[in-house]
C-alpha positions in Angstrom: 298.7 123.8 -22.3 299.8 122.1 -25.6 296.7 121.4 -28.2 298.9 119.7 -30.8 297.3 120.6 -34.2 294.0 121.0 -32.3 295.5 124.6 -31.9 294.4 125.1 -35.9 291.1 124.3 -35.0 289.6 127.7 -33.7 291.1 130.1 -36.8 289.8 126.9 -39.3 286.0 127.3 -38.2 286.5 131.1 -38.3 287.8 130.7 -41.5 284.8 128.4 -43.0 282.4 130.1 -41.4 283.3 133.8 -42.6 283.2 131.5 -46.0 280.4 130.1 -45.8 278.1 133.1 -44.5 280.0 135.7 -45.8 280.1 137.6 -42.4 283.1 138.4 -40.8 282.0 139.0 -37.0 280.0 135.9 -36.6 282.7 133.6 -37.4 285.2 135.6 -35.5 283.3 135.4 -32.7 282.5 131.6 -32.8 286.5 131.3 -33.1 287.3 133.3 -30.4 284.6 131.0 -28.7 286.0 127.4 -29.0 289.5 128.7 -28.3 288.3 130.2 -25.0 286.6 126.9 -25.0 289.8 124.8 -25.1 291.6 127.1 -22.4 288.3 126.5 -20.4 289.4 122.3 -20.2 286.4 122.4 -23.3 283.6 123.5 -20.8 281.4 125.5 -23.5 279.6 127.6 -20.6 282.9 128.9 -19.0 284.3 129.5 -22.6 281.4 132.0 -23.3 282.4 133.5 -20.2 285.9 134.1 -21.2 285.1 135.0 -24.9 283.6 137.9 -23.3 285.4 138.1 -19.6 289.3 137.9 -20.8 289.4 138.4 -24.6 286.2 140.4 -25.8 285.8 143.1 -23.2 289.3 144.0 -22.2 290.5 144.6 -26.1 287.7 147.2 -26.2 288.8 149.6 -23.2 287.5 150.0 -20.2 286.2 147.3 -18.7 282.7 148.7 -17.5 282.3 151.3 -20.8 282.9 147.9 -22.9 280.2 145.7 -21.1 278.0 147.9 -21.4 278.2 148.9 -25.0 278.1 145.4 -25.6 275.1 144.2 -23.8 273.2 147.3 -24.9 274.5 146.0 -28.4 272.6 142.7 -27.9 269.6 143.7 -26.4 269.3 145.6 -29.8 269.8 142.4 -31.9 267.8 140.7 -29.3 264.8 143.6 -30.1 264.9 143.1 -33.7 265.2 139.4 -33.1 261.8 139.5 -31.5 260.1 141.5 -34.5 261.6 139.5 -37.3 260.1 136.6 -35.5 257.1 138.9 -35.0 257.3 137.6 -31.2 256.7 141.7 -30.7 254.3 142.3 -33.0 252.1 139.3 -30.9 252.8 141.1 -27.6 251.6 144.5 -29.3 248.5 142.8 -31.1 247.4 141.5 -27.3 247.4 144.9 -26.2 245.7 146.2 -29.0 242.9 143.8 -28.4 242.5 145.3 -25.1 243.0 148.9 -25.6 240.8 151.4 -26.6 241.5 154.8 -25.2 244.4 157.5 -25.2 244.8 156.1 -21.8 244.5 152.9 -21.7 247.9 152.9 -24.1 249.6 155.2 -22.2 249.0 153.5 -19.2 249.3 149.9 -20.3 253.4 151.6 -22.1 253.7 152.4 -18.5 253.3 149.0 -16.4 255.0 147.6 -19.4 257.9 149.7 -18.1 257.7 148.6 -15.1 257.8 144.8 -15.3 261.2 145.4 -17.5 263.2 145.9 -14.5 266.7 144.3 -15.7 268.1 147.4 -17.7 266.9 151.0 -18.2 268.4 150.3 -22.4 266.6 147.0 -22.7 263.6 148.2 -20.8 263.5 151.6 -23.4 264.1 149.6 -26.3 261.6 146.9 -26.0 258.5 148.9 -24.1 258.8 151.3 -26.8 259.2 149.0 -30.0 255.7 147.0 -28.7 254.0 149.9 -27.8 255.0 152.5 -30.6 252.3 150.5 -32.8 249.7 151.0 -30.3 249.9 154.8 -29.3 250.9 156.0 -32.9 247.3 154.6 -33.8 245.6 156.1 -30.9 247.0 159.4 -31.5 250.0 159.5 -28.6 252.5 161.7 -29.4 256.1 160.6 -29.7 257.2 163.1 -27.1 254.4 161.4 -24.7 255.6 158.3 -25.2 259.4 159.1 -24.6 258.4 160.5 -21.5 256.4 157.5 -20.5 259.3 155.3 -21.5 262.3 157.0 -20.0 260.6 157.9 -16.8 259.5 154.2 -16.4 262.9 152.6 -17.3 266.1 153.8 -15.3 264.0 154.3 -12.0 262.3 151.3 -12.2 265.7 149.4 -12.5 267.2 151.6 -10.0 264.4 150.6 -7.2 264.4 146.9 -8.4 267.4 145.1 -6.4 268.5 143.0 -9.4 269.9 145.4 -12.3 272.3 147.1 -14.3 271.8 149.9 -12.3 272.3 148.2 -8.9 275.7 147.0 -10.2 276.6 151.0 -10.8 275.3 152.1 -7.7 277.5 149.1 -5.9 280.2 150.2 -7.2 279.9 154.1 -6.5 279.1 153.0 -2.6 282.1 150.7 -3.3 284.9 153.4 -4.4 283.1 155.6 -0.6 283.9 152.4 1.5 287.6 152.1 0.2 288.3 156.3 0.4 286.5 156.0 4.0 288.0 152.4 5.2 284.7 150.5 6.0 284.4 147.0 5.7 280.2 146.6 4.8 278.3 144.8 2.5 277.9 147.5 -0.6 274.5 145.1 -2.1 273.5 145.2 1.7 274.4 149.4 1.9 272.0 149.5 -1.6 269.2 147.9 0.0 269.2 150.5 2.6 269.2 153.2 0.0 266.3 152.3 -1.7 263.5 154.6 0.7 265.9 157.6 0.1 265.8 156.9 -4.0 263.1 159.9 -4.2 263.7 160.6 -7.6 263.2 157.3 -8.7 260.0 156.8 -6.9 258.7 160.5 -8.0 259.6 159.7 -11.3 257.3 157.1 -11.6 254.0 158.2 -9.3 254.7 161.6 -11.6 253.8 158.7 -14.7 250.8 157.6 -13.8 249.7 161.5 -12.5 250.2 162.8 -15.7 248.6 159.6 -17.0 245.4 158.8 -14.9 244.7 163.0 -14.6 246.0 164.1 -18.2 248.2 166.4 -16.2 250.0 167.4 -20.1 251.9 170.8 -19.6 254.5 172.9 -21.4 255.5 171.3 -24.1 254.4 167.8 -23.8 251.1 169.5 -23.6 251.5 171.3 -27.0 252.9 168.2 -28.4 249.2 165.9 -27.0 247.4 168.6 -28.8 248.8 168.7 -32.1 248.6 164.7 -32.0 245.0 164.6 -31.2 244.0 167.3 -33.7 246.3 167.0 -36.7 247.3 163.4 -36.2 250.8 164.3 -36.7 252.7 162.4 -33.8 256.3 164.1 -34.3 256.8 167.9 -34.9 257.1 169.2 -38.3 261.2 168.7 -38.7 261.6 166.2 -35.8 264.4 163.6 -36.0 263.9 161.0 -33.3 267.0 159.3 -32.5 266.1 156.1 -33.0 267.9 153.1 -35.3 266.3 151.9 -38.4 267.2 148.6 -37.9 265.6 148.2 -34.8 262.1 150.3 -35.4 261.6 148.9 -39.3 262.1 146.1 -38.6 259.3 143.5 -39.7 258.0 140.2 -38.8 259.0 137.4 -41.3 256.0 135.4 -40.5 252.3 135.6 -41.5 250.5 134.4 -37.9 253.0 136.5 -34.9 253.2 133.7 -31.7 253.7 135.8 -28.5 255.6 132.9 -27.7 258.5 133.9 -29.6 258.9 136.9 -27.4 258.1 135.3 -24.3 260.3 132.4 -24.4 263.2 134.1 -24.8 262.7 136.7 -21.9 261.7 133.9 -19.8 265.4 132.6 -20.7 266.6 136.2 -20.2 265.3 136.5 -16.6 265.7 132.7 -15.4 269.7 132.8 -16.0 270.3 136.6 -14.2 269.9 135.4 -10.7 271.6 132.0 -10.8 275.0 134.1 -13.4 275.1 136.6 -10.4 275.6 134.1 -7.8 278.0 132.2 -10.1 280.1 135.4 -10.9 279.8 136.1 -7.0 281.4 132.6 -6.0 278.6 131.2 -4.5 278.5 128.6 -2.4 282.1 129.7 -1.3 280.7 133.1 -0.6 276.9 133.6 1.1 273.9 134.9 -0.5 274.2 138.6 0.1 278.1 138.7 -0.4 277.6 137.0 -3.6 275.3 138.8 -4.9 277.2 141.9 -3.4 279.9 140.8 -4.9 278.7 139.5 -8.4 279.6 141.0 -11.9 276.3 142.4 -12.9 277.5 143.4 -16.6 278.9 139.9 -17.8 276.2 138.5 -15.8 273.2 140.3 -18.0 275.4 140.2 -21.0 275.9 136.6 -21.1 271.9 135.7 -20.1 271.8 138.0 -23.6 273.3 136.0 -25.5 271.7 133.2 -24.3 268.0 134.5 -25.0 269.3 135.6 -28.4 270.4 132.1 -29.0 266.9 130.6 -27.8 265.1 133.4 -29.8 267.2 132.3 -33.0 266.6 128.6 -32.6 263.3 129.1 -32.3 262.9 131.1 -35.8 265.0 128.6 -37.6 263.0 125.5 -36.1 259.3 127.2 -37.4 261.6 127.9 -40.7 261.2 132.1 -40.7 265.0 131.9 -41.5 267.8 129.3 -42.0 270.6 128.2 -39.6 273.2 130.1 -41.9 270.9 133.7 -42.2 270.4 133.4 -38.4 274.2 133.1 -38.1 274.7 135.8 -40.3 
């Protein structure tokens, strides 16, 4: 395929960008875009697949390690996306209105968690950046909320038939069909295996036990008590492993619109269904085998960058940022 002098055209924009926002990765990345864009007979949508499909992912490693360090990557900008535009501030405000007891946060963090059902990371990240506003003022420890989060997030996704973790699970039943030559549906294999997921589904009744019956022990219990009666919410010389830029990150806007949040995870969830049936070769394949067969990682990365995108335009058209800082 011969481009003529077009061929210039991807390292130029790289080149004026990096200029012009004085950031490297951006404009490397909008480079590698258009020239996956010109390989792609100029379809934009199937270049973002191979920026990330052919040129991205395999110069990182392993295929499945690199997807998902990327699209646990993005969710993060997408988190901090939401509180610059103070889309999660809005969410956490609307609970707050409604909240007034120990419980009432701990058991609003925990159907928050399960309504996040596309990725344990994404799930973790946002549940706990909207709701660590909320318990911290009604006196929730951090090792309480942890537990609420994490027990709420990988099973959750693990029950829910469209996931990260249904993709991983697919592909362990996969590598047992190929070692014991059967010829089945692995989605169809997964369904099956969701009554027998007992962790997952003790996981999350064990939630709303220790919730709804302030069932606190060991620990956790020790941790509830020192909350409530010294208002410290992390133990004296605790280092919670969490990322400044996500958790300090602050709202650029006066009046936070819920909108901001929901838009963009309304984006987020439309495109996952129809990606995996595109990655799956539907129509050529059916329903199940597409889905069966679908690459869940690119799938959830690319609806990603698609809601980071939305979530972007949206703070640059109420003016919270310019085109060139939201590139940046």
């Amino acid at each position: 395929m011969d481009f003529g002098l077009l061929a210039l055209l991807p390292p130029v924009v790289a080149i004026i960008l990096a200029i012009l926002t004085r950031n490297v990765v951006p404009a490397l990345f909008v480079g590698v875009w258009i020239g996956a864009t010109m390989l792609s007979g100029w379809n934009p949508f199937l270049g973002l697949y191979a920026t990330f499909n052919d040129f991205i992912i395999p110069s990182l490693g392993d295929e499945w390690n690199a997807t998902v360090l990327l699209y646990c990557g993005l969710f993060g900008v997408l988190i901090v996306v939401f509180q610059t535009t103070g889309g999660a501030q809005a969410l956490a405000n609307a609970f707050a209105n409604r909240i007034r007891s120990r419980k009432g946060a701990q058991a609003s963090t925990g159907f928050l968690g399960l309504t996040l059902f596309i990725d344990d990371y994404f799930n973790a990240l946002t549940v706990g950046s909207v709701m660590r506003s909320i318990t911290d003022k009604l006196r929730v420890s951090r090792e309480k909320l942890a537990y609420i989060v994490d027990s709420t997030s990988a099973p959750t996704c693990l029950l829910v038939p469209v996931s990260t973790w249904v993709v991983y699970v697919m592909g362990l039943i996969g590598t047992e069909f190929v070692r014991m030559d059967i010829d089945q549906s692995e989605y169809l294999m997964y369904l099956a295996t969701i009554p027998f997921n007992y962790y997952a589904i003790l996981a999350i009744f064990t939630v709303f036990i220790v919730i709804f019956l302030r069932f606190d022990y060991g620990p956790m219990a020790k941790a509830e008590l020192r909350a409530v009666t010294t208002g410290k919410l992390i133990r004296d010389g605790g280092q919670p492993p969490a990322a400044d830029e996500i958790t300090q990150a602050e709202p650029v806007t006066g009046t936070p619109k819920i909108r901001n949040l929901l838009v963009p995870m309304l984006v987020l969830l439309a495109l996952i269904p129809p990606l995996f049936l595109w990655t799956g070769n539907y129509p050529e394949n059916s329903f199940v085998v597409a889905i069966g067969e679908a690459d869940g990682g690119i799938s959830i990365l690319l609806a990603a960058v698609a809601a980071i995108f939305v979530a972007l335009i949206m703070g640059v058209s109420q003016k919270m940022f310019s085109f060139m800082e939201a590139v940046g």
